[in-house]
C-alpha positions in Angstrom: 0.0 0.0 0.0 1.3 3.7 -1.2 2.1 5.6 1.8 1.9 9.4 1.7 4.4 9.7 4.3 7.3 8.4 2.4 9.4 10.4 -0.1 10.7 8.7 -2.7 13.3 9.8 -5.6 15.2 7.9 -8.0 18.9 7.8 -9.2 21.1 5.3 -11.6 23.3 3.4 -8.4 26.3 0.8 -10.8 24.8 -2.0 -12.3 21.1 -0.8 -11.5 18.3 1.6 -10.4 18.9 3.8 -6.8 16.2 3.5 -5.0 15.1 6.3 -2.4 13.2 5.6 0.9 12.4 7.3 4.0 13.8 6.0 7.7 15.2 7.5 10.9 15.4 7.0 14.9 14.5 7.7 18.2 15.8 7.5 22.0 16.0 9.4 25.3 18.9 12.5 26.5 21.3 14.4 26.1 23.0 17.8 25.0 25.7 18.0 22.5 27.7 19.9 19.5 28.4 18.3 16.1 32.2 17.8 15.7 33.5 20.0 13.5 30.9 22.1 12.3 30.8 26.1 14.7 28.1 26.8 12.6 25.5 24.8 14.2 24.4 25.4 17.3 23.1 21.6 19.3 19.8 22.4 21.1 20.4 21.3 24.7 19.1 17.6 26.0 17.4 15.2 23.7 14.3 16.4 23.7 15.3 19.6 22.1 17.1 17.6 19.7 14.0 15.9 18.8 11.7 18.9 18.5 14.4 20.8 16.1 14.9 17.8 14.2 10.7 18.0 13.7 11.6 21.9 12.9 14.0 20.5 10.3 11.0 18.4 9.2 13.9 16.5 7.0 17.1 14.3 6.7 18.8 12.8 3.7 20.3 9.7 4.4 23.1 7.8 2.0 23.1 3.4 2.6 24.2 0.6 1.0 21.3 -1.6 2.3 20.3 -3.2 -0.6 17.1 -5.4 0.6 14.0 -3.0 0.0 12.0 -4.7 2.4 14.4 -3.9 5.1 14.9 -0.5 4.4 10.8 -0.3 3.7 10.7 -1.5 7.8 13.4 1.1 9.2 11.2 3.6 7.4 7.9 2.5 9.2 9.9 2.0 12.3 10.5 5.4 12.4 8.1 7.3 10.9 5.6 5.6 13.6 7.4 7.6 16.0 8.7 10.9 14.0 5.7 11.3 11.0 7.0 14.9 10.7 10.5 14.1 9.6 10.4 13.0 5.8 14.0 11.3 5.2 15.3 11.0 2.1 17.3 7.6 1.5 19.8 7.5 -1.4 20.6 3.8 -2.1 24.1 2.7 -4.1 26.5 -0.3 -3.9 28.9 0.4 -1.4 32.2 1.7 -3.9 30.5 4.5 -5.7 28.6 5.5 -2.6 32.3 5.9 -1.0 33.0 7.8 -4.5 29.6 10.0 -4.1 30.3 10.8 -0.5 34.5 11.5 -1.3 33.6 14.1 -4.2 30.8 15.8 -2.4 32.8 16.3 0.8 35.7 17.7 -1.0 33.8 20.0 -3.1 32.6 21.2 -0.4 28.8 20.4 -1.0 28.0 17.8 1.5 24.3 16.2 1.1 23.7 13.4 3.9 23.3 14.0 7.1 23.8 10.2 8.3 25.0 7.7 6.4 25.9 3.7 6.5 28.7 1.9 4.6 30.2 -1.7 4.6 34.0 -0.7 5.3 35.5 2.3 7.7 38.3 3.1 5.1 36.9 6.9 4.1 35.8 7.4 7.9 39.4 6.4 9.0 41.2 8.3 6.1 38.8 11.6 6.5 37.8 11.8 10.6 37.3 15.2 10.1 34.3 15.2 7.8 32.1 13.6 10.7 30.9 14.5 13.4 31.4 12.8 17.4 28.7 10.3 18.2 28.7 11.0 21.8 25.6 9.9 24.2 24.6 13.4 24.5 23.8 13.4 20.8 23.0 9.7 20.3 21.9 8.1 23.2 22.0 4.5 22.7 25.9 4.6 21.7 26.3 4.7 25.6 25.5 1.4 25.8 27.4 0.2 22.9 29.7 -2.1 22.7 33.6 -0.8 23.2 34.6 -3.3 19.7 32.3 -1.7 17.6 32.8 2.2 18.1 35.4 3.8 16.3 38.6 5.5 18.6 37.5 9.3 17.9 33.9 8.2 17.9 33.0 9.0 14.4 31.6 6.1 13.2 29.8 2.8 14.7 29.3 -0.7 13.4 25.6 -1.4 13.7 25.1 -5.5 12.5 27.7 -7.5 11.3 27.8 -10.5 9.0 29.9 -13.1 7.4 31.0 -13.9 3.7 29.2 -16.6 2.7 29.1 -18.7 -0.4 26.1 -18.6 -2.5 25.4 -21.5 -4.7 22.2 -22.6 -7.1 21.3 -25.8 -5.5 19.7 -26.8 -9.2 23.1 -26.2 -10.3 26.1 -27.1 -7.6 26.3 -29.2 -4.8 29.1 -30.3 -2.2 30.2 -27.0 -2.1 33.3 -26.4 0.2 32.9 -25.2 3.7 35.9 -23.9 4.1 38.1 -21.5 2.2 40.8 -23.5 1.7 39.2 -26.4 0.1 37.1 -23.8 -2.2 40.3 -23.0 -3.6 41.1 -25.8 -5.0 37.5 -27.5 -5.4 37.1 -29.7 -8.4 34.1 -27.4 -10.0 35.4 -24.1 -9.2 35.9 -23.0 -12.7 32.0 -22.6 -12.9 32.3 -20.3 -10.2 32.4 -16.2 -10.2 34.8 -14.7 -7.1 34.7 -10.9 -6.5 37.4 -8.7 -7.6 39.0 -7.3 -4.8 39.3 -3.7 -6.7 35.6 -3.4 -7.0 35.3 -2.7 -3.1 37.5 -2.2 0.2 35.3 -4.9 1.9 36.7 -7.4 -1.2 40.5 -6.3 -0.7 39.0 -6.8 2.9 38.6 -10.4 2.4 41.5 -10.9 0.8 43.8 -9.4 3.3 42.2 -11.5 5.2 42.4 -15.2 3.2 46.3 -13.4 2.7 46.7 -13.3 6.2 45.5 -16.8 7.3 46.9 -18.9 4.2 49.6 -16.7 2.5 50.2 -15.3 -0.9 49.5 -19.1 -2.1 45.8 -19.9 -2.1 44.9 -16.1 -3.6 47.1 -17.3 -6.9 44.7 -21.0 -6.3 41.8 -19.2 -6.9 42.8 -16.7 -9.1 44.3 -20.2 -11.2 40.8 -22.3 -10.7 38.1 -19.8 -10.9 36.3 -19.0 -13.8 36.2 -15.9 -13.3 35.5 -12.3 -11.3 32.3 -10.1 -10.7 32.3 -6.4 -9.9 28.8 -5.9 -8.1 28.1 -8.2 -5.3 24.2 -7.4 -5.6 23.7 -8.5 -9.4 26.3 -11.9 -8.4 23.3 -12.3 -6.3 20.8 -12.2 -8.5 22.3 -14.3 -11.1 22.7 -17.5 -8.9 18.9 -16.9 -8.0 18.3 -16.5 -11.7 20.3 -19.7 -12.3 22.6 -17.7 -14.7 25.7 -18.4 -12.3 25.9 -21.7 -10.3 28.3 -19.8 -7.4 29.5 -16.6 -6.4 31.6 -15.9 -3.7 32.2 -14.2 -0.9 28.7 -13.0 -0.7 26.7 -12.0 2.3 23.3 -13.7 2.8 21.0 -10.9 3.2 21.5 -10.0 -1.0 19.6 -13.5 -1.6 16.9 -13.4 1.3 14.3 -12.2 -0.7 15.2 -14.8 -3.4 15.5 -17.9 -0.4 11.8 -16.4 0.5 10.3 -16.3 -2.6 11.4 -20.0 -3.4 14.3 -19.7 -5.5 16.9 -22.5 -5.3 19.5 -20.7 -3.5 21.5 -21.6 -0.9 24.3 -19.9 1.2 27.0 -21.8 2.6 29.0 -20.4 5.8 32.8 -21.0 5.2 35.4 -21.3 8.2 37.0 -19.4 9.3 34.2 -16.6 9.6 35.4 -13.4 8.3 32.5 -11.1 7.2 31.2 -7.5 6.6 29.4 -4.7 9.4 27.0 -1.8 8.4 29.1 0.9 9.9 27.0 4.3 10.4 28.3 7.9 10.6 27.1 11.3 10.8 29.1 13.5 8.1 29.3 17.4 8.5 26.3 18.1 6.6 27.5 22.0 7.3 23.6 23.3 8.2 21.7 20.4 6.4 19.6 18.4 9.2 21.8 17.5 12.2 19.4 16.7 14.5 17.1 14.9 12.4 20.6 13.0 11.5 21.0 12.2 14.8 17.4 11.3 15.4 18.1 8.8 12.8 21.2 7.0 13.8 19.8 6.9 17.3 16.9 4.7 15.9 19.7 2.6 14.1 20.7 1.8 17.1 18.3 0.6 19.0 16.5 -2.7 19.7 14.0 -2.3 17.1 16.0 -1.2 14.1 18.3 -4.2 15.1 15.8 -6.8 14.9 14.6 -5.8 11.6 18.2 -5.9 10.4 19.4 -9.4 11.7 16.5 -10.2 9.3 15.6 -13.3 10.9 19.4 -14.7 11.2 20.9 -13.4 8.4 23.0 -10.5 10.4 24.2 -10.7 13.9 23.0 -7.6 16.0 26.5 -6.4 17.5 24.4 -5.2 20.8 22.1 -7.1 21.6 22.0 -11.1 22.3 17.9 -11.7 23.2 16.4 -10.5 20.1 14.1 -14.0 19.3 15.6 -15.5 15.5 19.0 -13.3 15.5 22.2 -14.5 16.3 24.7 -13.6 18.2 27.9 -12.6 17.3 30.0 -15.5 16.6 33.4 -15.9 18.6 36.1 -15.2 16.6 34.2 -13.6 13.9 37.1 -11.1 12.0 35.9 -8.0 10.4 37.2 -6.8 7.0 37.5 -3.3 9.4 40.3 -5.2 11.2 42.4 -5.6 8.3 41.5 -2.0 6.6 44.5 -0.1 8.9 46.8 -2.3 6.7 45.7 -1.4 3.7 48.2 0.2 2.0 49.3 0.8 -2.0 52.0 -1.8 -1.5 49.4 -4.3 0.0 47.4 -3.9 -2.5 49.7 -4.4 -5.2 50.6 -7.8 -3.7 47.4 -9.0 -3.8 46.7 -7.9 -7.0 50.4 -9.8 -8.1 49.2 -12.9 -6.3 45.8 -12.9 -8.5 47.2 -12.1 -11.4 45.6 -8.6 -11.8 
């Protein structure tokens, strides 16, 4: 059913259409000043923060979420609560949002006032383009675990997951569960493996398989695979479609929608667990809608907005352990984030020698 509430626009995201949607958050108090920005004044306790936030009656938000029914929930979620506060949600893969969000900021021209990516390389490289997510401003982050905020507070890991391999059960079978037998698994050449240059959560993952098995398994896939994919979200749909028998590493949630719907899809978990986080931050939107932006991520963080996210198992809610059907986070579970501080040109030369690029 249409609802009036929502705003929707529409932009060209790589490899498909951007959707637009509306979402945002809620909480309790708290005072505070964005980081960086003299300009604007923060009302003082959360409850003025809400009610210039309904002033502001607005807040564009940039994500790389790419299931629509998730994003249609955050949006209910938190227009139930804030009806006022129309949010604008730009929706792109995760490289040329880091692109989108790199030119804007250096030209000066700054559009979202929260925003959510799958890898902390452009909050790390550019802390001073976001602002402090401090409990004055953001409520829940006080009870946040230590792992999963950033050192200068600027950015938070909201749900994590793990690479996964997704497979067309029409098509493959006796798929590998673990990384280093995937390498050199007999029907490999049917399969499609990202290419780390497409995104820093790829180079993430190799770093990662690099670390753990050396230079030599990269160069085994590199040798057996058939061959490399740019967008993880259209791999996706070509196993559901049955165009591609296995991509990999994937992340569940792209396929959920196709697992509900029937589709023959099935997503293997591979040891050891390595896997991706939705990491939010609030850039220096220089006068756009900070308190609605703030509104926002404090909704992201809560309960609610995590249960919708785990959607049913697929994501482990880095906060909370009793939400019924999502996981916890699994011990030992490395983050692509981990690696990122090593990412350097030389690094990724390597990588790109060892698979041939």
């Amino acid at each position: 059913m249409h609802n009036p509430r929502r705003k929707m626009i529409t932009a060209m995201a790589a490899m498909g259409i951007v959707g637009t949607l509306a979402l945002s958050g809620c909480a309790d108090t708290g005072t505070g000043t964005p980081a960086g920005d003299a300009d604007v004044a923060a009302p003082q306790g959360f409850d003025a923060i809400v009610e210039a936030a309904k002033q502001e009656g607005q807040v564009t938000v940039y994500t790389s979420i790419g299931n629509e029914a998730v994003r249609n929930a955050l949006v209910d979620g938190f227009q139930n609560e804030y009806p006022e506060i129309v949010v604008d949600m730009i929706r792109l893969d995760s490289g040329p949002l880091t692109a989108r969000v790199a030119s804007e900021m250096e030209a000066g021209s700054p559009t979202a006032d929260v925003m959510q990516l799958v890898d902390n390389v452009l909050y790390d490289d550019n802390p001073e383009w976001f602002r402090q997510i401090t409990p004055d401003v953001v409520p829940n982050v006080a009870n946040w675990p230590d792992r999963f905020i950033a050192s200068e507070k600027t950015y938070i890991h909201q749900q994590a997951n793990e690479f996964i391999v997704a497979y067309n059960t029409d098509q493959a079978e006796d798929v590998p569960a673990t990384w280093e037998e995937l390498a050199t698994w007999d029907k490999l050449g049917d399969a499609l493996m990202a290419n780390p240059n497409s995104s820093a959560s790829f180079m993430g993952w190799a770093m990662f398989i690099r670390d753990k098995f050396g230079d030599e398994l990269l160069t085994k896939f590199a040798d057996n695979v058939g061959g490399m994919f740019e967008s993880s979200a259209t791999a996706a749909q070509q196993v559901a479609a049955g165009e591609v028998p296995v991509v990999f590493p994937s992340v569940k949630e792209l396929t959920t929608a196709a697992v509900s719907q029937g589709a023959p899809v099935e997503r293997q978990s591979t040891d050891p667990v390595i896997g991706t986080s939705h990491i939010w931050a609030m850039p220096d939107s220089k006068g756009g809608s900070p308190n609605a932006g703030a509104l926002f991520l404090n909704f992201m963080m809560s309960k609610e907005a995590a249960q919708i996210t785990c959607m049913a198992g697929d994501n482990f809610p880095v906060a909370y352990d009793d939400i019924p059907d999502c996981p916890i986070v699994p011990e030992g579970l490395a983050l692509v984030a981990d690696y990122f501080p090593d990412l350097t040109d030389e690094v990724r030369a390597e990588i790109n020698d060892a698979l041939g690029l």
